[in-house]
C-alpha positions as CSV (number, residue, x, y, z in Angstrom):
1,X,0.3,0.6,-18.3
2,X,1.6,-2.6,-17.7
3,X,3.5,-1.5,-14.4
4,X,0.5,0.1,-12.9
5,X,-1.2,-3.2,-13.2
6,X,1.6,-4.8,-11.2
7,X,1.7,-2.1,-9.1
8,X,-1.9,-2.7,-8.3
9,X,-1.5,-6.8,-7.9
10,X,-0.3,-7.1,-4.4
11,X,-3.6,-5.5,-3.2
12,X,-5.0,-8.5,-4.5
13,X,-2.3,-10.6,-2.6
14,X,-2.0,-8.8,0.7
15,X,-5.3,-7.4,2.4
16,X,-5.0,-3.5,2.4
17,X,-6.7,-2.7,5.4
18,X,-4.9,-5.3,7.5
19,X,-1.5,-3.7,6.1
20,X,-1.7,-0.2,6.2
21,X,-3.0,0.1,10.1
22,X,0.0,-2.6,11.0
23,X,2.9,-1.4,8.6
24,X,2.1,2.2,7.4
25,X,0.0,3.4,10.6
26,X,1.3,7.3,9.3
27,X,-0.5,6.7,5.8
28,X,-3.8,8.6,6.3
29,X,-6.7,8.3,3.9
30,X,-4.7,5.2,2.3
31,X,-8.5,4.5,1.0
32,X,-9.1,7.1,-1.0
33,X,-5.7,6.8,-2.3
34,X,-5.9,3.8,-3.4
35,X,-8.8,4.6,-5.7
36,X,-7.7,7.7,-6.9
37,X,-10.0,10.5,-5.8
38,X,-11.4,11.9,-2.6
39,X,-14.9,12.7,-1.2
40,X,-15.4,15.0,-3.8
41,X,-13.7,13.1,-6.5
42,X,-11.1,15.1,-6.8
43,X,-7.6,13.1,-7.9
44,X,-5.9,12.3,-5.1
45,X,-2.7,10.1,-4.5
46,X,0.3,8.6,-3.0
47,X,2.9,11.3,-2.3
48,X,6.6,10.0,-3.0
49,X,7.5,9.8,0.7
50,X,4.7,7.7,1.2
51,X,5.5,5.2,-2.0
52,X,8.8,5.0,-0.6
53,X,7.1,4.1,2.9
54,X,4.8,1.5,1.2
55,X,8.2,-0.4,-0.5
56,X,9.9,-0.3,3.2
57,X,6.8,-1.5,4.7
58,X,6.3,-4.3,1.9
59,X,9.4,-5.4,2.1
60,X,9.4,-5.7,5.8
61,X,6.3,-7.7,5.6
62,X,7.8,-10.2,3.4
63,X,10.6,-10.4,5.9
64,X,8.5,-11.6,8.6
65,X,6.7,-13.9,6.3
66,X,9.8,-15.5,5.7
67,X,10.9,-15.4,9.6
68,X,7.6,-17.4,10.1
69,X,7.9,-20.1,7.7
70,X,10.3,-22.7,9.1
């Protein structure tokens, strides 16, 4: 349980809706994913190709964050 909290924590870091559109423009319905469940409220989540996207992404992201601090 302890890694889905940390999992979870850079959402509180890094603003979700200004990273998907900019680093993960592919990701639809990033949203719902994010919570869980769909319209309905049926479970819904991140597929494995799109985790793996996320980690690229992330880690890109804190390569231009360290480009930009000089």
């Amino acid at each position: 349980m302890a890694k889905k909290k940390q999992k979870l924590m850079i959402w509180k870091i890094i603003k979700a809706s200004s990273f998907f559109p900019l680093y993960c423009p592919n990701i639809k319905d990033w949203k719902k994913k994010m919570t869980g469940k769909n319209g309905r409220g049926n479970p819904v989540e991140f597929s494995a190709a799109e985790k793996k996207q996320i980690k690229v992404a992330l880690s890109k992201l804190f390569k231009d964050l360290g480009c930009s601090i000089k």
